[in-house]
C-alpha positions as CSV (number, residue, x, y, z in Angstrom):
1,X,-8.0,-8.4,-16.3
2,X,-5.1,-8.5,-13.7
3,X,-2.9,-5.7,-14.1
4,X,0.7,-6.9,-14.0
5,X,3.1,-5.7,-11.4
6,X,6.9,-5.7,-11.4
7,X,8.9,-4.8,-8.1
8,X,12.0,-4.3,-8.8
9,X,14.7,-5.0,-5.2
10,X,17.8,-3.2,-5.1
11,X,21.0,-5.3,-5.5
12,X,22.1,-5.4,-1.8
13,X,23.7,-8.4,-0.1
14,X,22.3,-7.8,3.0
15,X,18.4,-8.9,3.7
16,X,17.3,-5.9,6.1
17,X,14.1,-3.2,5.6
18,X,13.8,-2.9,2.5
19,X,14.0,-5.6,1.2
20,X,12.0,-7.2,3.7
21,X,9.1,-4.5,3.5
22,X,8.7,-5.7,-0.4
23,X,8.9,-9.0,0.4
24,X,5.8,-8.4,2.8
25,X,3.4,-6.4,1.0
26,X,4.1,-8.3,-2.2
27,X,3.8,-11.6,-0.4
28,X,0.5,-10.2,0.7
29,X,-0.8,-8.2,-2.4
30,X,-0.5,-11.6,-4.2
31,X,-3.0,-12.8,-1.2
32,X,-5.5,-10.9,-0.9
33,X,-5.7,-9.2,-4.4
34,X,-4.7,-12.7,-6.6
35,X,-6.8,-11.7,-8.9
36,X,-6.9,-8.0,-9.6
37,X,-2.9,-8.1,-9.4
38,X,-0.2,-10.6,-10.7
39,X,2.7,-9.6,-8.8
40,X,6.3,-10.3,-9.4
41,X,9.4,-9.3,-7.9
42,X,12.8,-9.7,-8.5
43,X,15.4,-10.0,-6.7
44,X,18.9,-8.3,-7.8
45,X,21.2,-10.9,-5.6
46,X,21.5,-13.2,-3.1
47,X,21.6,-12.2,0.3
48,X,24.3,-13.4,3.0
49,X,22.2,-13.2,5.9
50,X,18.6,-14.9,4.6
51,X,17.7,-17.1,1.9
52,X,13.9,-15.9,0.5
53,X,12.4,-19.1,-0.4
54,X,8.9,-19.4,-2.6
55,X,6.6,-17.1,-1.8
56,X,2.7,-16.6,-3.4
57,X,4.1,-14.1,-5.8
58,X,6.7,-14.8,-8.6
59,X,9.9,-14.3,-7.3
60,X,12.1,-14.0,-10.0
61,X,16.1,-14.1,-8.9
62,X,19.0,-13.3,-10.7
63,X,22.6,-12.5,-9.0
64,X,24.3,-8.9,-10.9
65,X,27.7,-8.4,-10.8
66,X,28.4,-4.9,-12.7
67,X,26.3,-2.4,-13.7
68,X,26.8,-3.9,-17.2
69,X,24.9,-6.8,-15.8
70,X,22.5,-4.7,-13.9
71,X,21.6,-3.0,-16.7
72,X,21.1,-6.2,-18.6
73,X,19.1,-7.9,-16.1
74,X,16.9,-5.4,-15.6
75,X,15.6,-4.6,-19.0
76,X,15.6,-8.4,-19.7
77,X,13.2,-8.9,-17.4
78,X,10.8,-5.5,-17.7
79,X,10.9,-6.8,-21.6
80,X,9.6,-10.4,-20.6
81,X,6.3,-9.0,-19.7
82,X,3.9,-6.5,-20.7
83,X,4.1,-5.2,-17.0
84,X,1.6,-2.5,-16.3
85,X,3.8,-0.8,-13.5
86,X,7.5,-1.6,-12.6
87,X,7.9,-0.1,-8.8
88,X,11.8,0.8,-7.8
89,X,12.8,1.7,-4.1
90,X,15.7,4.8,-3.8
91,X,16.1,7.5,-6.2
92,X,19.4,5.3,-7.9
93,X,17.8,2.6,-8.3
94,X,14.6,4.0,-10.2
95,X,17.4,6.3,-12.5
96,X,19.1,3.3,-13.4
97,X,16.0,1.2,-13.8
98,X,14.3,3.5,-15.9
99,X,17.1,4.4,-18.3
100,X,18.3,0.4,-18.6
101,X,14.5,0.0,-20.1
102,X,14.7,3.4,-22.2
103,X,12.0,2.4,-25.4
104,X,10.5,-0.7,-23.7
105,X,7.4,2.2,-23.1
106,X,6.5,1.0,-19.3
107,X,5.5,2.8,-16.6
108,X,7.8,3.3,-13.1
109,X,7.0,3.9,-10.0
110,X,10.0,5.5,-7.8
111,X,9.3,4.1,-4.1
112,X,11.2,6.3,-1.4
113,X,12.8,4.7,1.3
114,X,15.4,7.0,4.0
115,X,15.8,10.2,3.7
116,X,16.4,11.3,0.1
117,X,18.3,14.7,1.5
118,X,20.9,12.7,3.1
119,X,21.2,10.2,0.7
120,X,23.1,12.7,-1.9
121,X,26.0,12.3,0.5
122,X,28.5,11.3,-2.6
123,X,29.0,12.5,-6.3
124,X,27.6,9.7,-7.9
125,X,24.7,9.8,-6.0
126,X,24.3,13.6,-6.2
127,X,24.4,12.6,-10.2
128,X,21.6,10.2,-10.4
129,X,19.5,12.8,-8.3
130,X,20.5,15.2,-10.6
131,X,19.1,13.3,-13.4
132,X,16.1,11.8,-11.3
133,X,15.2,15.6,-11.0
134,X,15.7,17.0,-14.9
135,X,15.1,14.3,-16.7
136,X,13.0,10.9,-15.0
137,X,10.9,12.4,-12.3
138,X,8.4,14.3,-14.5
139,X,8.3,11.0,-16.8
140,X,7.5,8.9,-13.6
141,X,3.6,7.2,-13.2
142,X,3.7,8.0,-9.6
143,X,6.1,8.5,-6.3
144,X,5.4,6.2,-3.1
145,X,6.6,7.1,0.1
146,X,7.1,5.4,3.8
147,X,6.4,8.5,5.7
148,X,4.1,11.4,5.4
149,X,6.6,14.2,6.3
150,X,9.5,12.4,3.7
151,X,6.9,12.9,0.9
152,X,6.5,16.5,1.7
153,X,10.3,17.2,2.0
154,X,11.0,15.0,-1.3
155,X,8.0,17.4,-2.9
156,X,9.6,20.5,-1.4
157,X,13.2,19.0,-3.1
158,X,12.0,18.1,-5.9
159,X,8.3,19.9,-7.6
160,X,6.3,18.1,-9.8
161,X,3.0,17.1,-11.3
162,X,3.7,13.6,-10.3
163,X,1.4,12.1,-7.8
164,X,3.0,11.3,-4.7
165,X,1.2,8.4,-2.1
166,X,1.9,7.3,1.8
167,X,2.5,3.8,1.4
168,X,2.7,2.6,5.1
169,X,5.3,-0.3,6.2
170,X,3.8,-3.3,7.1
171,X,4.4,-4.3,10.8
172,X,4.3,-8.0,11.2
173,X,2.5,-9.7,13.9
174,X,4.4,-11.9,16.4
175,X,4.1,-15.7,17.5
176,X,2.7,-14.9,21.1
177,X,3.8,-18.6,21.8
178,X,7.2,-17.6,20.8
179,X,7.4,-15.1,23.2
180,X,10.3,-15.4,26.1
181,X,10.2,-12.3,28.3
182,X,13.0,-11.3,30.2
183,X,13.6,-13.0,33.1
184,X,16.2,-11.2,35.0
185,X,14.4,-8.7,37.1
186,X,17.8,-7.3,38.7
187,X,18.6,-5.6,35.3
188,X,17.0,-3.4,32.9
189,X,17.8,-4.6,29.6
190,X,17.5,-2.0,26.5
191,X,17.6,-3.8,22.8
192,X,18.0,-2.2,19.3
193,X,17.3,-3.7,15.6
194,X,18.7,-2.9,12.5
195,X,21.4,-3.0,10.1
196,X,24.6,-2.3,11.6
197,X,25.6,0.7,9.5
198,X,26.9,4.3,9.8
199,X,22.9,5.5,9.2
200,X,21.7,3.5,12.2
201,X,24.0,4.7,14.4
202,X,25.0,2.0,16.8
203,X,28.3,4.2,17.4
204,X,26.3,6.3,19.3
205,X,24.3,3.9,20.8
206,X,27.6,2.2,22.4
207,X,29.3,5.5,23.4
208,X,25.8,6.8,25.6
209,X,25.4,3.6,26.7
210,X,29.1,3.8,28.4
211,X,27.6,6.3,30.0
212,X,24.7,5.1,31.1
213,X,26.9,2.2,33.1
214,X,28.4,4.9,34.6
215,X,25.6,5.4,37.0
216,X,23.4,2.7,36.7
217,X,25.3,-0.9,37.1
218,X,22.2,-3.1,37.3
219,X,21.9,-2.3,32.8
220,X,22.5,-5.2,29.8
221,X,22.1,-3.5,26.0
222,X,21.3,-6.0,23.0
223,X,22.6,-5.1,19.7
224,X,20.5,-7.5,17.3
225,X,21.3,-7.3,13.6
226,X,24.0,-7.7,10.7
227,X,26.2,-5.4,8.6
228,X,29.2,-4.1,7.6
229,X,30.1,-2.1,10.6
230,X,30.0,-5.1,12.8
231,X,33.7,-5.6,13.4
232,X,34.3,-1.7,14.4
233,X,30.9,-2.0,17.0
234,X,32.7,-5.5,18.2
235,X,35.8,-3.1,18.7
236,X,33.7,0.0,20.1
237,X,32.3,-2.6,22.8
238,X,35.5,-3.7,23.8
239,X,37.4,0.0,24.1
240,X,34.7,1.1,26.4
241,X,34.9,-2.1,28.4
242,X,31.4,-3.3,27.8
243,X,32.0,-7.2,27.2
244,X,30.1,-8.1,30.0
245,X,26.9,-5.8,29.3
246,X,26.8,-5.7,25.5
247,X,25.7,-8.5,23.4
248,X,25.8,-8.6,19.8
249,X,22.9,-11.2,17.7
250,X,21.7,-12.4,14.8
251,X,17.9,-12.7,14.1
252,X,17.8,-13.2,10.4
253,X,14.0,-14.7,10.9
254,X,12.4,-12.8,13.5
255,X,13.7,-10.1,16.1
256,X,10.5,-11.5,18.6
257,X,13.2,-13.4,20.7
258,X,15.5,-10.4,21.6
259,X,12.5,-7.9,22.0
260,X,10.4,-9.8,23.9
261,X,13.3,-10.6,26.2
262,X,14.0,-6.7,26.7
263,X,12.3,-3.7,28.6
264,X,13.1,-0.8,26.4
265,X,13.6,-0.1,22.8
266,X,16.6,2.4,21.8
267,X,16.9,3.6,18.0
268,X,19.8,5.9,17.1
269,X,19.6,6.2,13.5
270,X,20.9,9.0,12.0
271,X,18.2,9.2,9.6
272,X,15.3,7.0,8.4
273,X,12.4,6.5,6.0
274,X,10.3,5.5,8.5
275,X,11.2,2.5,11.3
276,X,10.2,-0.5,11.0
277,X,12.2,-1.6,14.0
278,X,10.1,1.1,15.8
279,X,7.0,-0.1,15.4
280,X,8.2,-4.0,15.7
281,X,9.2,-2.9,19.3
282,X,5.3,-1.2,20.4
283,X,4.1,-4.0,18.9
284,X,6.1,-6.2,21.8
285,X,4.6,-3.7,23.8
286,X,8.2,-2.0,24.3
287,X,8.5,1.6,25.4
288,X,11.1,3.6,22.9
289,X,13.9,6.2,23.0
290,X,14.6,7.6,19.7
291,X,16.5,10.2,17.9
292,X,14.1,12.5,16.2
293,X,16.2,12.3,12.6
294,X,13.9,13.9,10.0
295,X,11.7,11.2,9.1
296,X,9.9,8.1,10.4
297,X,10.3,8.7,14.6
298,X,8.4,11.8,14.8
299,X,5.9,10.2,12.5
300,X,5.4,7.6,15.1
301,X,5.9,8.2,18.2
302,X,3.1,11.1,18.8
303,X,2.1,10.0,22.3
304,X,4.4,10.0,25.2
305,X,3.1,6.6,26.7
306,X,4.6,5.2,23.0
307,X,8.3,7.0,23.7
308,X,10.7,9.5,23.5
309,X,12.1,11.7,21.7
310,X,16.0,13.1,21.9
311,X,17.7,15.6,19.1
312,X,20.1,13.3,16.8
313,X,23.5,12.7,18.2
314,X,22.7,14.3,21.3
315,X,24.4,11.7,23.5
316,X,23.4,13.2,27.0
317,X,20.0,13.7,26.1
318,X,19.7,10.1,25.0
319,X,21.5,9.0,28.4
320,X,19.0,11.4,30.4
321,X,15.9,9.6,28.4
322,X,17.3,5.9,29.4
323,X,17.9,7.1,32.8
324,X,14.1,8.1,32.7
325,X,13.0,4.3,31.5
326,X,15.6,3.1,34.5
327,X,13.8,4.6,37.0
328,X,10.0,4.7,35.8
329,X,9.7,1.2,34.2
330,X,7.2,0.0,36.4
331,X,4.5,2.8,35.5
332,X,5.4,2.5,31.6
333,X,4.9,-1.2,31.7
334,X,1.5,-0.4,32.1
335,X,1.4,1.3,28.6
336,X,2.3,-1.6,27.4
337,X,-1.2,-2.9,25.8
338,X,-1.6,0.7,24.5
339,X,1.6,0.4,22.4
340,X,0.5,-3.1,20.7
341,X,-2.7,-1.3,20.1
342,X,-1.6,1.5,18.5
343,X,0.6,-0.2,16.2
344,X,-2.0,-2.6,14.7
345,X,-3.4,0.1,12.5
346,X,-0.2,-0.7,10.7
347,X,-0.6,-4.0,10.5
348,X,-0.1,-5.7,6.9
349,X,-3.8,-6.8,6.1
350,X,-5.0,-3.3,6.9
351,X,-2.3,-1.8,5.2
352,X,-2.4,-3.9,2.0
353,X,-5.1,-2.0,0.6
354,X,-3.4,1.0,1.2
355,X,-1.0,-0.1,-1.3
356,X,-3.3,-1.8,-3.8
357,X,-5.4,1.7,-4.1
358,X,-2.1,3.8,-4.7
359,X,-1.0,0.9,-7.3
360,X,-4.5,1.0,-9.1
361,X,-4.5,4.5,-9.3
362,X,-0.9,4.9,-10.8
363,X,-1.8,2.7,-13.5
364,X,-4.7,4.0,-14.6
């Protein structure tokens, strides 16, 4: 008998990592394990950037307004089925999905994403943290994480008896007949992914890279992504006179056309869970510069031929690291087979059963 799966996605309005990291291993958990899992997910809201059309699990979508409706929603749905396991990414979400389904007798799963320290940044978050400690955690089937040391910090926060699993990302693979590499051999051109938010820190990205002009004229910088902070990076770009050298795009499908079209790979985040955005540029073979935040960087980048590494919000350092790539990228090029390499361990149909152990063994 198939045990019955429910993933629960947050009610954002933006399609970005999460989101798309459940989309991904559910899509492929319903592929390769069709018969030892029946695998639904649904989906909180619509999403202004994507539209997730059928996939081979049961997407179930509903559109919340309120937490009133969020509430109802959710325990409408966990009620519909005798679901085995009901798996929530973030600490709020799992607190709020756990109480709305108080008596319905199932078992949750909390799945951490970011960096659960950090996140406890305003008082009703520090709340449901509060209560995710004293009252849900201990009553939890198991904890997922994205990143080995993130599991050991949220263990260290947090004690239990709850078994905690490394859950890797999946890293998608690339249409190598999609590929369009950058053309313009007078100019280095550095690229960065992600949701353009305070945590990915794309301030800081703009403000080093100001600097970086400053003494190397022949540089281009691709922001590629969607958010909320878009208008004040749209403003940042044009107080530090960067028009002609900074692009802003849009990739709702695929980032393959903006990495591949790039020679280095820049993540500022202030924290993460892990990177997917990382790992999608070594699998384009891209070289990175990366603030070592708490989780996810360090836990990738272990070899120096991958990238490297600067303190967080150290803008100099992260200048003198670009300036290294400006000057060297001929001899890292040649790493660049090494980087896809490396990051196919991560790939989704190796990673999948990663996954369907840690889900078998929470629900037993």
């Amino acid at each position: 008998m198939s045990l019955k799966i429910l993933y629960i996605v947050p009610a954002t309005k933006t399609y970005a990592g999460i989101e798309r990291v459940i989309d991904e291993i559910c899509s492929e958990l319903a592929d390769k394990y069709q018969h030892a899992f029946e695998i639904d997910v649904l989906h909180l809201s619509y999403y202004k950037n994507y539209v997730v059309k059928e996939r081979k699990y049961n997407k179930i979508q509903e559109d919340v307004t309120s937490r009133r409706s969020l509430i109802h929603v959710v325990r409408k749905v966990v009620r519909s089925k005798n679901y085995d396991l009901v798996v929530v990414p973030q600490v709020e979400a799992t607190v709020m999905s756990w109480f709305s389904c108080f008596g319905l007798q199932r078992k949750f799963v909390l799945y951490l994403h970011g960096n659960p320290h950090l996140e406890r940044s305003h008082t009703k978050a520090r709340i449901l943290f509060y209560i995710m400690d004293k009252i849900v955690l201990h009553r939890l089937a198991g904890v997922f994480g994205t990143s080995p040391k993130q599991i050991e910090s949220f263990k260290a926060m947090y004690p239990s008896a709850v078994s905690h699993y490394w859950v890797p990302n999946p890293v998608r693979k690339f249409d190598a007949a999609a590929k369009q590499p950058n053309t313009d051999s007078e100019s280095i051109t550095f690229v960065n992914v992600g949701r353009f938010s305070y945590q990915k820190g794309q301030d800081i990205l703009l403000r080093s890279f100001a600097k970086l002009y400053e003494r190397r004229k022949n540089v281009k910088l691709r922001l590629v992504g969607y958010g909320d902070s878009e208008p004040e990076l749209r403003d940042t770009i044009k107080r530090l006179g960067l028009e002609t050298i900074v692009s802003i795009e849009h990739h709702p499908e695929s980032p393959q056309v903006a990495l591949s079209g790039s020679d280095v790979y820049v993540s500022t985040s202030r924290w993460e869970g892990w990177s997917l955005a990382i790992c999608e540029a070594l699998r384009s073979g891209l070289p990175v510069v990366a603030t070592d935040c708490e989780f996810g960087p360090s836990d990738i980048l272990t070899d120096q031929r991958l990238g490297l590494l600067v303190p967080p919000q150290e803008e100099d350092e992260l200048v003198r690291a670009m300036l290294y790539y400006c000057d060297n990228l001929h001899v890292e090029n040649s790493y660049s087979d090494y980087r896809k390499n490396f990051i196919n361990r991560y790939s989704a149909e190796k990673i999948v059963h990663i996954h369907a152990d840690a889900l078998t063994l929470v629900a037993q």
